[in-house]
N, C-alpha and C positions, 0 to 999 in steps of 0.2 A: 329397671334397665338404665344405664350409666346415660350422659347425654348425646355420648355416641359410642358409637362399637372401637374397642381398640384396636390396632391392626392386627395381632397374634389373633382378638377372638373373630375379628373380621375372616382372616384367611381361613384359620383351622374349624372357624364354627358357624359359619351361615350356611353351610351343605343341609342345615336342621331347617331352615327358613328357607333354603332356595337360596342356589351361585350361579353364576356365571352364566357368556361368551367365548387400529391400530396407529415416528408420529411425522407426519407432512400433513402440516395443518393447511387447508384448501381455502379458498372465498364460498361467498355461495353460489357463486356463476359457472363451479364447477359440476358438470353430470358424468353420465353413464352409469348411473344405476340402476336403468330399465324406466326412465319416470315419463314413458306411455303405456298408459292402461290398456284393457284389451274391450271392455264393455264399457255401453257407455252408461250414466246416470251416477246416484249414488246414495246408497241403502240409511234408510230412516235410521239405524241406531247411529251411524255415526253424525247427520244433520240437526237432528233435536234438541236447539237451544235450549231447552229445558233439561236438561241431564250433564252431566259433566262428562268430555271426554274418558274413557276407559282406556288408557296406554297400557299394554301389556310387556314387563319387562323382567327377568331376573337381577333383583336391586342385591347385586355382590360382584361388583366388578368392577372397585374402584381403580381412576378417576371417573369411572363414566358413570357408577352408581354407585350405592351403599347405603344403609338402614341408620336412622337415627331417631333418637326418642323425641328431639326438639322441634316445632316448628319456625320460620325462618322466610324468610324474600326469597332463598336457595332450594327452597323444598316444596314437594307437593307431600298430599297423605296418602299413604299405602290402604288399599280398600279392607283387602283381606285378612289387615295383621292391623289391631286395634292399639292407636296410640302410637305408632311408626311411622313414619316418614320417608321418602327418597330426596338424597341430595344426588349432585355429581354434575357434571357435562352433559351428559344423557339427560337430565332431567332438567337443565335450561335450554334444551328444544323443546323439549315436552311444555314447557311454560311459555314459550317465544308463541309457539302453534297456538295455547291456547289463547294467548294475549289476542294475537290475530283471529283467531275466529271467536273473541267475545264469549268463550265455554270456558267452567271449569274444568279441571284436571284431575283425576287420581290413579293411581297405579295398581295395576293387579299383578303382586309377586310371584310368581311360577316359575318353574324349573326352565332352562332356555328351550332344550328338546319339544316342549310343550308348548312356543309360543306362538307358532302358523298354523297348529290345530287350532286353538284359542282363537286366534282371530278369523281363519275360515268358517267356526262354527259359531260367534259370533259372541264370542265371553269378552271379546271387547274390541275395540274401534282400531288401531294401530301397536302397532311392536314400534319400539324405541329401545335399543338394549344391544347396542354396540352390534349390532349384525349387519353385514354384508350380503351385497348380492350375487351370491353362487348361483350357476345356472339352474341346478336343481332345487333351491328355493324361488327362483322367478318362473319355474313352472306353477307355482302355489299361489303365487302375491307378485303384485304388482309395487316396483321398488322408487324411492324417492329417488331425484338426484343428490347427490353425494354430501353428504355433512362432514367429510374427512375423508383425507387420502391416507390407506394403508398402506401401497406398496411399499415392499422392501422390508415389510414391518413385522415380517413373525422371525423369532428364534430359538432359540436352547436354551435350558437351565440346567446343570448339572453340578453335583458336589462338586465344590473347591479341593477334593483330594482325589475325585475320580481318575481314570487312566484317561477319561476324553475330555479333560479340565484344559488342555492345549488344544482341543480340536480347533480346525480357521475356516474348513470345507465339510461340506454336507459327504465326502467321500470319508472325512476322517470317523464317521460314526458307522460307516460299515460292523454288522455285530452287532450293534450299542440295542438295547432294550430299552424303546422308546414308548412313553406315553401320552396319549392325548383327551380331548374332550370329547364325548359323544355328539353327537348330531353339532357338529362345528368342522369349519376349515382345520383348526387345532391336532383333530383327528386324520383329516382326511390328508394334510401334508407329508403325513410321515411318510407314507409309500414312497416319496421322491427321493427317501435316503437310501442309497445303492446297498444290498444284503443287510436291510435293518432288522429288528426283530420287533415289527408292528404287535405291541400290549394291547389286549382289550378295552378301549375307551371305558373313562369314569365319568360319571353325571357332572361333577363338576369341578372348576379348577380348585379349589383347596383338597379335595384329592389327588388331585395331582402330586402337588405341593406337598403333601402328607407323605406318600410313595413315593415320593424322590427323598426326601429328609430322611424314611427309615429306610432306603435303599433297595427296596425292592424294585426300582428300576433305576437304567444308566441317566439317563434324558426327561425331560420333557419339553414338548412345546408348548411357548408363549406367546402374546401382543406385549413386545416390548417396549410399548407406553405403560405397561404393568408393571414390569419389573422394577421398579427402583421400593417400589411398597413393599415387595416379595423378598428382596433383601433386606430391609431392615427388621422383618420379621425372621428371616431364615438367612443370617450372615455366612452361614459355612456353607452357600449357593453361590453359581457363578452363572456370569451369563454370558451365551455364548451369540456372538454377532457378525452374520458372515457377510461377506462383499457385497457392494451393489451389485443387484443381476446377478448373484451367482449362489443365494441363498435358497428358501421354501418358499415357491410361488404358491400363494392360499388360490389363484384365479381368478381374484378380483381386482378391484382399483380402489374401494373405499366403505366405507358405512353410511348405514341410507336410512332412511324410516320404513317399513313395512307396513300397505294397507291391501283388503280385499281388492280384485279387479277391475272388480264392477264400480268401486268409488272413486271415479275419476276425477269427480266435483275436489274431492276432499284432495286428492294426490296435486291438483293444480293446485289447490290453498297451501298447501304444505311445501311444493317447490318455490312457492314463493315466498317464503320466511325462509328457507334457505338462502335463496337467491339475495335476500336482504339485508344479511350479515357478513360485512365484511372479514375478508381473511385477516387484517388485523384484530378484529374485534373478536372473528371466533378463535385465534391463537389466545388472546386475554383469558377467553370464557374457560378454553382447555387450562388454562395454567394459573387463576383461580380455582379449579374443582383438584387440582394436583396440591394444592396449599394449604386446602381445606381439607383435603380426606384424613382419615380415621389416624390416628398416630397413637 
């Protein structure tokens, strides 16, 4: 394995390993992502200094994640993929949290649809992996306060020669055959384009990406903090970015950490390593993990 994945074999081939999951970088004084619990205490897998935290993430969604052979100050080890590693944005919280609570770290790669099972049946201690909290995931888990603000932040990707290559309005894809990500906002935004032709969700974004390259769909949705990687793998891509307020609401405001309900102990630790990074310092952190990813 090279010392890191290249971007062509990043996008087109970690769907084998597990892919995917936006930028108004926030402080960490900023909330709203559900961070009161509903029970109180908190469950022995995730307190026992003796064990290394288990973050459950799918590591293919640079900058916030991505597979690398090296280890590094930037990486933790992927548990279930021998000799791999996670870098990104996503994974200096995941190291910030561990720092603060004195635990190791390692990552368990799974498919993203797979990772509030995972943690409600106890395959491992928190999700970290670019997820938001949709109302229908905080009926499952209980969400951090915010480590980024997404609004505004989803859009289109479509061929540079398509007939929707000038679209500016969610009106202009009327018709358009759009595709998104399964169990994601990515999915779920499309309905809001007036007469679209909602595609059946794919597991992950390099299918996307694949499906729109060979043209069997008009569209797809994005987190256009992604896109610039997605271009220089796929230059005859364009990307489409529509006005403040007047684009794809996902229904959120940001990306949180995800932990069980009952671990309120852990969800206070964890807002407070948010809270402790300043919005300067987590702009840096974002725009180190964009410098470093896979090229």
């Amino acid at each position: 394995m090279e010392e890191s994945i290249t971007r062509r074999g990043f996008v087109r081939g970690m769907a084998a390993m597990a892919a995917v999951a936006g930028l108004s970088i926030v402080g960490g004084t900023l909330s709203g992502c559900g961070g009161t619990a509903q029970a109180a205490g908190t469950s022995q897998a995730a307190t026992d200094s003796s064990e290394p935290i288990r973050v459950g993430s799918e590591v293919a969604f640079a900058p916030y994640e991505w597979v690398t052979s090296s280890s590094s100050d930037t990486t933790v080890p992927i548990q279930n993929q021998s000799g791999s590693y996670a870098d990104g944005y996503d994974v200096f919280w995941m190291r910030k949290i561990g720092e603060a609570l004195g635990r190791d770290v390692v990552v368990v790669n799974m498919s993203f649809g797979g990772l509030i099972s995972a943690l409600n049946q106890g395959q491992v201690d928190m999700v970290i992996s670019g997820m938001a909290d949709t109302a229908e995931r905080r009926e499952s888990v209980a969400f951090s306060d915010a480590y980024k603000s997404e609004k505004d932040n989803y859009g289109l990707m479509v061929r540079s020669d398509s007939v929707y290559a000038n679209g500016t309005t969610i009106n202009d894809f009327a018709g358009a055959s759009v595709l998104g990500q399964k169990s994601s906002p990515l999915d779920t935004v499309i309905d809001q384009i007036p007469g679209v032709n909602h595609m059946t969700p794919v597991e992950h974004v390099p299918e996307q990406l694949t499906q729109l390259e060979n043209g069997t769909v008009d569209a797809i949705t994005v987190s256009l903090d992604n896109t610039p990687g997605y271009l220089e793998t796929y230059p005859d891509l364009k990307v489409i970015r529509f006005p403040e307020g007047q684009g794809l609401d996902p229904g959120f405001d940001g990306t949180c950490v995800a932990l069980r309900k009952e671990d309120t102990d852990l969800l206070a630790q964890v807002n407070e390593v948010i809270a402790s990074v300043s919005a300067e310092d987590n702009a840096a952190e974002f725009q180190s993990a964009t410098d470093r990813q896979p090229a």
